[in-house]
N, C-alpha and C positions, 0 to 999 in steps of 0.2 A: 725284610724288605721285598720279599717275594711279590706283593703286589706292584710294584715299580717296573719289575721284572717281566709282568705281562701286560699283553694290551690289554687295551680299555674294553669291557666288552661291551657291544654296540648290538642294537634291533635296528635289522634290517627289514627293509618288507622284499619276497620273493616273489617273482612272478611268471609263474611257467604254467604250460598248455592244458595243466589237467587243473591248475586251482583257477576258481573264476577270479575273476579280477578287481570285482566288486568288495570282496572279502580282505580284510589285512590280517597278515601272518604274521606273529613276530618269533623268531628263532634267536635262542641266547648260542652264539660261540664260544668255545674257547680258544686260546692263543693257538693250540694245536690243531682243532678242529679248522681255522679260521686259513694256516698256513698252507691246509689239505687245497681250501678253495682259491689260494689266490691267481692261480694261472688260470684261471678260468674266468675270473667274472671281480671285477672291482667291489670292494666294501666298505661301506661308513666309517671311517673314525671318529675318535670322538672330536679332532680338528676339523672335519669336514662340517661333521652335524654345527659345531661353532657358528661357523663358515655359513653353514645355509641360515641358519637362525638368526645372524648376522644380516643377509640379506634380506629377509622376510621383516626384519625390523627395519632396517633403511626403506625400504618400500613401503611401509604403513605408512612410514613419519616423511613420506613422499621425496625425500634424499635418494632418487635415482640412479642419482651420477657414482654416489659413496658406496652404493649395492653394485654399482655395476665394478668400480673398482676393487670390491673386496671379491667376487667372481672371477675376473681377469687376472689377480694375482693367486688364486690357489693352485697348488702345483700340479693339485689329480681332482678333476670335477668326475662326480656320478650322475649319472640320470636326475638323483634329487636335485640336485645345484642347477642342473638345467632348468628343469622345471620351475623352481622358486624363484630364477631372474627374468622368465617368462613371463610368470604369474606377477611379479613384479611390475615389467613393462607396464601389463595391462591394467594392473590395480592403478597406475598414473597415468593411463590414458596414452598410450603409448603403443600401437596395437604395431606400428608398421615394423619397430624394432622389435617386438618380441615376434613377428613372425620371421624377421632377419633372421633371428638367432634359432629358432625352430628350425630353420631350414640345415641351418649349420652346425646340428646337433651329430654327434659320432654315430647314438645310437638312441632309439625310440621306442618308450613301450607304450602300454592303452592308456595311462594315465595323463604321457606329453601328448595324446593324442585329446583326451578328455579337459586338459587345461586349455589347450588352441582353442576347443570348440566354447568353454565356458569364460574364456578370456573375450572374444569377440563377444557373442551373449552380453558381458556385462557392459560393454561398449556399444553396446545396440547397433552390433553389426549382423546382424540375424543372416543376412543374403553371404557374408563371409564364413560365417559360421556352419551353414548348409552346406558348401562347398566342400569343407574340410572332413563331415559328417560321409559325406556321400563317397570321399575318396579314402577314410580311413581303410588302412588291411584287415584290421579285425573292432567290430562294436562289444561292447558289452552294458548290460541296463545303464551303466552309468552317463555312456554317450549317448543313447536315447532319451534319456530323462531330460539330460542338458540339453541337447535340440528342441526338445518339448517346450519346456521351462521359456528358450526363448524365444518361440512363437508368440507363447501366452504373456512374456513379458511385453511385446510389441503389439500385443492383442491381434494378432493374428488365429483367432480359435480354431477357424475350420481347419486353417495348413496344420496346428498343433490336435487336434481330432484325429484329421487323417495321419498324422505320424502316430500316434498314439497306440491307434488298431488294428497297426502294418507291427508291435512290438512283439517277439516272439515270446518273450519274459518282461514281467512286469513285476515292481517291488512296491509298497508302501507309497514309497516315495512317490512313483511314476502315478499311480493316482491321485495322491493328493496333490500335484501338481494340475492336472488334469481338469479335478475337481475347481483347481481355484481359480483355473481359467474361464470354463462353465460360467461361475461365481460372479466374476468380474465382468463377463459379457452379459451377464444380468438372466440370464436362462438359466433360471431356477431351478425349473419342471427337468428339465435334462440332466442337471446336476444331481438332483434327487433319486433320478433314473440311474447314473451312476454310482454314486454313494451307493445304493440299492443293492448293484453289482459287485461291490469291491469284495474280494475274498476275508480282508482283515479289515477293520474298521475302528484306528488306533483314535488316542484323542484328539489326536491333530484333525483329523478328518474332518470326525463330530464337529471337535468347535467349528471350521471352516464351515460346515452348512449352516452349523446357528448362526453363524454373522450372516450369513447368503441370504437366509430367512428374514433376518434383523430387517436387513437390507431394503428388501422387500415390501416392510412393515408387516409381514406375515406371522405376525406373533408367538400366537396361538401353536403352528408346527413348531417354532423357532424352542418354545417352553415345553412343548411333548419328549421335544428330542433331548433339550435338556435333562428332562428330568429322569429318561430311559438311560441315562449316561453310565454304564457299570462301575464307569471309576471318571471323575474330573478334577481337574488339577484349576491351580487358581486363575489360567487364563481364559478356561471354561466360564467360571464364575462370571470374572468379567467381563467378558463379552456380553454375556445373557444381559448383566447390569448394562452394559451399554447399548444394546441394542432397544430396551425400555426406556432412557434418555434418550435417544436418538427419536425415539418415537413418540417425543412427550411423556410416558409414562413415569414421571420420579419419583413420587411417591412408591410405587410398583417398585422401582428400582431398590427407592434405600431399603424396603420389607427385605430383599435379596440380598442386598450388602449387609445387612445386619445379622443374618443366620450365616456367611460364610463363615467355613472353620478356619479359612487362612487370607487374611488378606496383604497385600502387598503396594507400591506406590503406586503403582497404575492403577492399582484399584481406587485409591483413596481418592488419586485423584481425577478419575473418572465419574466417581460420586460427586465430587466437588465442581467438575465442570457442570454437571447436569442443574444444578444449584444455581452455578454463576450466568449461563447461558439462556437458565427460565426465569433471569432477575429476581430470583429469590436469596438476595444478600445475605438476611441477617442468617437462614437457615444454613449456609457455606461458610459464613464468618465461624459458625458453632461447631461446624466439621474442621475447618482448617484448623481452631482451636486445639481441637480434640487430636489430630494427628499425631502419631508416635515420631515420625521421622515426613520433614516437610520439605520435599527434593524440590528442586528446582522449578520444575516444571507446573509443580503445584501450585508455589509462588506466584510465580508466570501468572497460570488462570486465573491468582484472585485477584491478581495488582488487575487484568482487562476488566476481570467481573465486577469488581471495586469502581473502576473508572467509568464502565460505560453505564454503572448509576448512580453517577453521580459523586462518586465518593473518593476524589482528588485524594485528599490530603490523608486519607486511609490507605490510601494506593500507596503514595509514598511511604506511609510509616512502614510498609509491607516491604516495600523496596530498601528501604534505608537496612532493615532488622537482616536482611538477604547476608550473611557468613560468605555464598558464592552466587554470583552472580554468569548466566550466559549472555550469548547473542540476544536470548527471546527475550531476556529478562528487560536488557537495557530497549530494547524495541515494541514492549509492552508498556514499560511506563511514557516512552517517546511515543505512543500511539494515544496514551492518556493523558496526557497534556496539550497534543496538536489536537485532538477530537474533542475535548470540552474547554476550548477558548483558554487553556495556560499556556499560548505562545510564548511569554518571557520566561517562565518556566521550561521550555522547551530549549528553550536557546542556553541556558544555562548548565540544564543539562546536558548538550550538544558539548559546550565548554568543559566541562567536567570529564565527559568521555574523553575529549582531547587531553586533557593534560594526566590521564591514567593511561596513555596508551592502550585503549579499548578498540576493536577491531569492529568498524564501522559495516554493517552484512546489509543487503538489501534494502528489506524492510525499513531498515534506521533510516538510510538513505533517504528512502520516499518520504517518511513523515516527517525528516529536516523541512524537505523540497515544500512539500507543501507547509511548514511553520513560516519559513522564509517567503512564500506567496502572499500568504497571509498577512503575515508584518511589512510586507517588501522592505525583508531585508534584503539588499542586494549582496553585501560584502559577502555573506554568511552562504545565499545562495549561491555565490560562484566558487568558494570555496568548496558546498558538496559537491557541484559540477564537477570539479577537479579531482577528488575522492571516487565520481562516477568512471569518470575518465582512465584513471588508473588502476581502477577494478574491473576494465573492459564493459563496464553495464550498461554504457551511454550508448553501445550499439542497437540498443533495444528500443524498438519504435512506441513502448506502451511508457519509459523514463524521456525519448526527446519529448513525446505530447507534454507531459509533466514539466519537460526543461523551460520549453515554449511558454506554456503558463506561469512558471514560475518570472520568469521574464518579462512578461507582458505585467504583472501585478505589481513586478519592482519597476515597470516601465522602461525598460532597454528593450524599446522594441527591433533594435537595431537586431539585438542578440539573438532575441526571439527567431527572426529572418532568417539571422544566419543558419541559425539549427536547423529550420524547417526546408532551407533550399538545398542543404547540404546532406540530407538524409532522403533516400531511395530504399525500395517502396515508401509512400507516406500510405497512412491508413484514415479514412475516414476522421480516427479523433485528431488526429495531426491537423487535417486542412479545420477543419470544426474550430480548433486552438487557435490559428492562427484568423480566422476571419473572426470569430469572438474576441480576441488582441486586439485591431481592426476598430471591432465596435466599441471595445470601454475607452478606445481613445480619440475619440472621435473621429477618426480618419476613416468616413465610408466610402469613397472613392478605392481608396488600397483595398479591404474589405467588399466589395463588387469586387474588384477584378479579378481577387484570390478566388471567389465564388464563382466567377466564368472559366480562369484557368482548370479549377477541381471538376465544373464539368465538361470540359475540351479532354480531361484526361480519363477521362469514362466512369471516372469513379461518381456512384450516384451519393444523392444525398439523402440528409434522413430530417430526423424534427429538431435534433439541435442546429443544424446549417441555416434554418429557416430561422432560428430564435436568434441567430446571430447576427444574419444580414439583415433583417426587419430592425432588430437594436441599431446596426449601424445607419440605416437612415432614418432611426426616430431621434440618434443624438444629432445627426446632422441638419434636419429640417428637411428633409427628401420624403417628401410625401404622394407625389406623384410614383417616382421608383417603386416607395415600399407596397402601394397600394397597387403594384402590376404585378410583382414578385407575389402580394398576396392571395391576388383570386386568381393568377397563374399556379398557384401553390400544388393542385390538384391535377387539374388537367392536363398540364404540361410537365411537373416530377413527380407527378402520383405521389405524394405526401398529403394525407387529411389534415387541412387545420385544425388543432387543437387549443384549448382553453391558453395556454400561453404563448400561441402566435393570436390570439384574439389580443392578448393582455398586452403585445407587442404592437398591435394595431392601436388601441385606445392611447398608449402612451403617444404614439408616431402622431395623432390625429389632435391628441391635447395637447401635446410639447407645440403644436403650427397654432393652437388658440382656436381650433376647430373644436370647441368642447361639447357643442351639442351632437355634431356628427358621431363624436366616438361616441354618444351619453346612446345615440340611434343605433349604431354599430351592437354596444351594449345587447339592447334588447331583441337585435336579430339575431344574437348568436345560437345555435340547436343546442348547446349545455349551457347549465347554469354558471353564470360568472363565479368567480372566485374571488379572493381578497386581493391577490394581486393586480387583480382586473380593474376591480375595485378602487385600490390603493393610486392606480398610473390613473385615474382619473381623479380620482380627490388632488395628487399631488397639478396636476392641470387646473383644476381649479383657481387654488394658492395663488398659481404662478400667475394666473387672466384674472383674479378675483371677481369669480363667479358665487356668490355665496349661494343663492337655493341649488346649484347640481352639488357641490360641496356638504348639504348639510344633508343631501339624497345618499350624497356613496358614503359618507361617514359614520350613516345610523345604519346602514350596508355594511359596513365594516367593522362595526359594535357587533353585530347580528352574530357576523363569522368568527372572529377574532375578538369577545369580549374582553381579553387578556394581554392584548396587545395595543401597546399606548402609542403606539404611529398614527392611530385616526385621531385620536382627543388631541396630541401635537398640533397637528397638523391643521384641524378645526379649532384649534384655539390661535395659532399663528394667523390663520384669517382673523379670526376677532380682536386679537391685540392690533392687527393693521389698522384696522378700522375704527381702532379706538373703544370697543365692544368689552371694556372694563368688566362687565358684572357677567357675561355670557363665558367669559376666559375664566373666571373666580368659579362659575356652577362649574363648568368641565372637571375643572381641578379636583372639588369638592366629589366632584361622581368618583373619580380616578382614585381618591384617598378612600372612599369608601367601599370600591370593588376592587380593592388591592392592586390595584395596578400601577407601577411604576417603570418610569422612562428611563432608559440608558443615560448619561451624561455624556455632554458630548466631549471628546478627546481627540488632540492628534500627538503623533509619535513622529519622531526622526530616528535615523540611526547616524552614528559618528564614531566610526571606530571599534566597529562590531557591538558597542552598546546601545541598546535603544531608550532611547530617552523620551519618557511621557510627560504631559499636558494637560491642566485642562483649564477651563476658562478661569479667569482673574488673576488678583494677584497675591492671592492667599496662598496659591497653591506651593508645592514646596518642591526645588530645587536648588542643590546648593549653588547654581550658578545664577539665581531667581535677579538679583542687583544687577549683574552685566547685562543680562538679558532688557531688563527696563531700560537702562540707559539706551540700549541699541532702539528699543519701540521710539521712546523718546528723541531719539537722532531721526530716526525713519520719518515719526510723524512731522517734524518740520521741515523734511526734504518733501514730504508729499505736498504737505500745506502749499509749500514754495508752487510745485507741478500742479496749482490748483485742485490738489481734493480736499474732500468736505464731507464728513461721516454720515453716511444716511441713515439716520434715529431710526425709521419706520423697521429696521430690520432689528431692533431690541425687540424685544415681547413682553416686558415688565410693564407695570403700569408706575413709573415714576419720571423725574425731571428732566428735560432738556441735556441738562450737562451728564447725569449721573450715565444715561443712554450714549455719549460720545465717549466717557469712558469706559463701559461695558464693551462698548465695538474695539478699541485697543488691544484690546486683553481677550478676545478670544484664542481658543487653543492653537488654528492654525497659524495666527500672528505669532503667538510665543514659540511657536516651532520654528517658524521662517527667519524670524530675529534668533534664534538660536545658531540654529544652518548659515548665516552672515555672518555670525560669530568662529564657529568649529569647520565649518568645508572649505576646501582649498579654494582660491580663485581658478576657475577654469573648469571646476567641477561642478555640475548640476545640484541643485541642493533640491531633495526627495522628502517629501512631508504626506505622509498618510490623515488620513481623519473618520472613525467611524460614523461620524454621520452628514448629509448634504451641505457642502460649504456656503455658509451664509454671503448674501448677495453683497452687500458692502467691504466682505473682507476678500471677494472675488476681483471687485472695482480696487482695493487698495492692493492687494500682492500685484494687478497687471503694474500699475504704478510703479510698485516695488522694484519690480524683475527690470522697469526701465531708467529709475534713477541709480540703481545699484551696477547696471550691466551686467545682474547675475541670470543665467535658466532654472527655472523654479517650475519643479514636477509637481503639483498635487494631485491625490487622490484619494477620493472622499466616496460616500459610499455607494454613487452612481456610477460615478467616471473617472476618466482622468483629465487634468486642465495643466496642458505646457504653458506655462508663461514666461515670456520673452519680447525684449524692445516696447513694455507696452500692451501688449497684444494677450489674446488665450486662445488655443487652438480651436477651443469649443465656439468660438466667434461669438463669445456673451450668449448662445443659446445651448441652455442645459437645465 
C-alpha cells in the first residue's frame, strides 16, 4: 500500500524571473522532493486541484454563489484558486467582485495579473482594463496581446495599432490578433501589408486574410492565397467555400466542397446554406439528403430555406424528423409560419413550446408578437408581453415599437399608450406606431397631436410619419388638414413626397367623393402611379358609384397586377349594384381563364386563447354551427324590432329578393359577433377580426347589434378598425 503512503503527485506550473511567463512548465514531485519545498512556497494537491475544478465548473453552469462557497470553505487557497473565482466572477458578469477579490489576494503573479486584464476585456470594459495594463509590475506578450485583443474587440484599431508597435516581443498570436482587427475595420490593403510582415504565417493567419479578401469580394487574391497554402486544414477549406457563397458564386463553391479531402458540419452546412439562401431548394434538399451527420444547425437552415419557398409543410416534416431540437430550431419554424400566413399554426406551436417547457429566446418572442398582431390575438399577445417582461427584453425600444403594434392590431389602444408614454427615449418607429395606431382606428385628432408632440420634441420625421397622419385624416374625412400637411410635406419637414403619400392623397380625396380631383391629382404626380394609387381610387369609386373612373383604374390595375383579383372584385361589385348581370358573368369568366382567384372572405374571434374561424353561410362547419344560428335568429328579431331592414344591394349574386336577406345573415362577421354574445364575458369587449372590407349592411346591423345587446364590439377588417357601441361606429359610417 505504499501508494496510500505517499502524496498524490501533482503539476504544478512554476514561475520565476529567468522562465518567461508565457511558457507552462510542469514539474512531477516526489513526496520527498515536495517536503524539501514546502516552507517555501504552497503546492497543489490533489484536493485543491478538485477544488479549483470545482469552481471552474460552477462558474460555466453560472452557479456563482456555489463557486464562491466551495472557495471560502477550502482550508489553503494557491494562487490557482484565486485566479479560477476571479475568472469566475467575470465569466458571470461580475467584474466589480472579482476585482474585490483581486484586491484581497495574499499574493499575485503575471497570470492574476493577465486574467484582470482579460476578465474586464471580455466584459467590454476596455477603459478598466487599460488601467490595470498600465499599472501592472511586470508585462509579458501575454498582457499585451490581451490589451490588443481588446481594443480590436471594441474596434478601437488605431488605440490597438498603436499598442501593437510600442510591443517589444510579439508571438503568433499577437499578430494574428492584429491582423483581424485590420480585417474587421475593413482595411484590407494594411492587413495585407501586415500579413506580408509577419515572421510566421501559421494557418490561422492565412485563413484570416482569405475571409478578409472574401469579405471584400476580392476573390481572385482570396483563391491565390488559398491555393499558395503549404498545408490547410478544414476551416481553410471552408472559408474559401464560403466566401464564394457569400459572393454569389455556388456553383464555384460546390466545384470546391467536392474535391475537399475532409469535410465537417460546418462545411456541410455551409454548402447548404448557400443552396437555401439562392432559393435553389430542390439542389439543398439533395445535399441535406446526402449528409452523414445532420446537426442542428443544419436542420435549422433548411426548415428557413424550406419556408421562405414556400414549402411549409416540408419545413415541418424537417422539424418534426429533428432527434434534438435548439433555440434556432424552434424560432426557425415560428419564423415559417408567422412569415407565410400559418398564424394558427403558429399559435399552436407557441402551445406546444409551452407545455414542453421550451425556453422561449428572443427571436420566438418577436414572431409570437407579431403572429398575435396579425390574428389580434390579444390573450396570447399579452401573455408574450409577460414572458418579455421577465426576460428584461421589454426594456428595448425596437420590442416596445413592436408591443405598441401589436396592441394597436388587438385594438387596446389603451395598452398601446401605456407603453409608449411609459418608455424614454422613444425612437422615431415608436412615435410612427403609435400615430399609425392613431390612424387604423380612426381617431385623427389623437394621431395630429401625437404628430405635433414628436415634433415639439425635436425629433424629426421621416415618409412613414407622413403615411400615417395623411391615413388618419383620409379615415376621418379631414381633407382640408391632409391637404396642408401634404404640400407642407417639403417645404416645411423636407420630406419628398412619394408614390404612397400620393396613394394617401387619392384615398383622402376619394373617401370625401372628390373623385375627380384625386383622378387630377393622379395625373400631376412626377412618378408613375402605382396599383395602390390606383386601387384607393377604384375603391372611391365603389363607394360614389362612378362607373367610367372605375372601369379607367381597373384596366390600370389589370395592367399592373394581372394576377391580383381585388380590381375584377371590385369592378364587378359595381356591376352587381347596378344590376350589370352579364358584365359580372364576363369579369368572372376573364378571371377563370387567367387564373386568378379571390381570397374568401373570413372573420376570426378568439375565446380562450383559441381562435375560432368563419366564413360565410351556413354550410360552414363548427361544432358549435346550431347555437350559433339560434343567437342570428334571436338577434335578427331584436333588430327587426329596432327597425332594420337587410340592404340586398350589398349581395353580389345575381339571384332572389329573399335568398340575398339571407346571404346578408350569414356573413362571416355576423357568425363571429353571434359567436362572441355566445363565449365573452359581459363586460368584456368582444374582438372580431375579418380579412377583407366589412360589407356595408353587416356594418348598419353590428352598430344595431352593439346597441340592443349593450355589448362593445371591436372590428377590424382589412382597412380599419370600427368600435361599436350604443348604436354608433367610431368610423362615423365614413370608411
Amino acid at each position: 500500500m505504499k501508494l496510500k503512503r505517499e502524496l498524490s503527485v501533482c503539476q504544478c506550473f512554476i514561475s520565476t524571473s529567468s522562465i518567461k511567463d508565457n511558457t507552462s512548465h510542469y514539474v512531477k514531485f516526489s513526496s520527498s522532493m515536495l517536503s524539501l519545498l514546502l516552507p517555501r512556497r504552497r503546492y497543489c494537491t490533489s484536493v485543491a486541484i478538485a477544488h479549483n475544478s470545482q469552481i471552474s465548473r460552477y462558474a460555466r453552469l453560472g452557479q456563482i454563489e456555489s463557486a464562491r462557497r466551495v472557495f471560502d470553505e477550502m482550508p489553503d487557497k494557491g494562487i490557482v484558486s484565486w485566479n479560477s473565482m476571479i475568472a469566475g466572477y467575470f465569466q458571470n458578469n461580475r467584474p466589480r467582485e472579482a476585482r474585490y477579490l483581486f484586491d484581497k489576494m495574499p499574493e499575485r503573479n503575471t497570470v492574476s495579473w493577465n486574467g484582470l486584464i482579460s476578465g474586464y476585456v471580455k466584459n467590454g470594459m476596455v477603459s478598466e482594463a487599460r488601467k490595470v495594463f498600465d499599472a501592472m509590475p511586470e508585462r509579458n506578450v501575454v498582457s499585451w496581446t490581451a490589451m490588443v485583443r481588446g481594443y480590436v474587440q471594441e474596434g478601437l484599431i488605431s488605440e490597438a495599432e498603436t499598442l501593437f508597435w510600442q510591443m517589444s516581443e510579439k508571438n503568433v498570436v499577437s499578430w494574428t490578433v492584429m491582423l483581424g482587427g485590420l480585417i474587421q475595420a475593413r482595411r484590407i490593403d494594411d492587413a495585407w501589408r501586415l500579413f506580408d510582415s509577419m515572421p510566421v504565417k501559421d494557418v490561422v493567419a492565412r485563413t484570416n486574410m482569405i475571409s478578409g479578401y472574401c469579405q471584400e469580394g476580392r476573390l481572385a487574391e482570396a483563391r491565390e492565397l488559398f491555393d499558395s497554402m503549404p498545408r490547410r486544414n478544414v476551416i481553410s477549406w471552408t472559408t474559401m467555400i464560403s466566401g464564394y457563397i457569400h459572393n454569389g458564386q455556388v456553383d464555384v463553391a460546390r466545384k470546391l466542397f467536392e474535391v475537399m479531402p475532409e469535410k465537417n458540419e460546418v462545411s456541410w452546412t455551409a454548402m447548404l446554406m448557400g443552396y437555401t439562401q439562392s432559393g435553389r431548394i430542390e439542389e439543398a434538399s439533395e445535399l441535406f439528403d446526402a449528409m452523414p451527420v445532420k446537426a442542428v444547425v443544419a436542420c435549422n437552415a433548411m426548415i428557413l430555406g424550406l419556408g421562405q419557398n414556400g414549402e411549409v409543410a416540408r419545413a415541418r416534416q424537417v422539424f418534426d424528423q429533428m432527434r434534438e431540437k435548439d433555440d434556432g430550431t424552434w424560432s426557425a419554424m415560428m419564423k415559417v409560419y408567422g412569415g407565410k400566413g400559418f398564424e394558427l399554426e403558429a399559435l399552436n406551436l407557441f402551445a406546444v413550446m409551452q407545455r414542453e417547457g421550451v425556453r422561449l429566446n428572443f427571436p420566438c418572442l418577436i414572431s409570437i408578437l407579431s403572429v398575435c398582431a396579425t390574428l389580434a390575438s390579444l390573450d396570447h399577445g399579452r401573455q408574450v408581453h409577460a414572458e418579455l417582461v421577465k426576460s428584461q427584453f421589454d426594456s428595448d425600444v425596437f420590442v416596445a415599437s413592436i408591443l405598441i403594434t401589436m396592441y394597436v392590431k388587438c385594438g387596446d389602444l389603451v395598452k398601446a399608450r401605456q407603453i409608449f408614454d411609459q418608455f424614454s427615449p422613444k425612437d422615431i418607429v415608436m412615435w410612427n406606431s403609435i400615430i399609425t395606431g392613431y390612424a387604423q382606428h380612426g381617431l385623427a385628432n389623437e394621431a395630429l397631436q401625437v404628430f405635433h408632440e414628436m415634433r415639439s420634441s425635436g425629433m424629426a420625421t421621416d415618409d412613414v410619419t407622413f403615411v400615417g397622419v395623411l391615413s388618419a385624416c383620409s379615415y376621418a374625412g379631414k381633407v382640408k388638414e391632409g391637404l396642408e400637411i401634404f404640400e407642407s410635406m417639403k417645404s416645411k419637414y423636407l420630406v419628398e413626397p412619394k408614390t404612397e403619400h400620393y396613394a394617401c392623397m387619392v384615398d383622402l380625396l376619394g373617401r370625401a367623393g372628390l373623385v375627380n380631383d384625386a383622378m387630377d391629382l393622379i395625373h400631376k404626380m412626377p412618378v408613375e402611379a402605382d396599383a395602390i394609387t390606383w386601387g384607393a381610387l377604384l375603391g372611391a369609386c365603389r363607394t360614389h358609384m362612378n362607373m367610367d373612373l372605375a372601369e379607367v383604374a381597373a384596366k390600370k390595375l389589370l395592367q399592373l397586377e394581372p394576377k391580383n383579383a381585388g380590381p375584377y372584385i371590385l369592378l364587378s361589385n359595381i356591376y352587381a349594384s347596378k344590376g350589370r348581370w352579364g358584365d359580372v358573368a364576363e369579369l368572372r369568366r376573364n378571371m377563370r381563364v387567367r387564373k386568378v382567384s379571390k381570397s374568401p372572405g373570413c372573420s376570426w374571434i378568439e375565446v380562450e386563447k383559441r381562435v375560432h374561424m368563419f366564413t360565410g353561410g351556413v354550410s360552414m362547419k363548427h361544432p358549435e354551427l346550431l347555437s350559433i344560428i339560434k343567437m342570428l335568429d334571436k338577434l335578427d328579431a331584436m333588430l327587426r324590432e329596432a327597425g332594420y331592414y337587410p340592404d340586398s344591394s350589398f349581395v353580389l349574386h345575381d339571384v332572389d329578393e329573399e335568398e340575398k336577406v339571407l346571404s346578408l345573415g350569414y356573413h362571416s362577421e355576423r357568425l363571429a359577433v353571434a359567436f362572441g354574445l355566445l363565449k365573452v364575458p359581459e363586460g368584456m369587449p368582444i374582438r372580431v377580426m375579418k380579412n377583407l372590407r366589412v360589407c356595408g349592411d353587416c356594418h348598419s346591423a353590428i352598430k344595431l347589434i352593439a346597441k340592443v345587446t349593450g355589448r362593445d364590439i371591436i372590428l377590424r377588417d382589412a382597412n380599419r378598425f370600427h368600435h361599436f357601441k350604443d348604436g354608433v361606429c367610431s368610423c362615423k359610417d365614413y370608411w
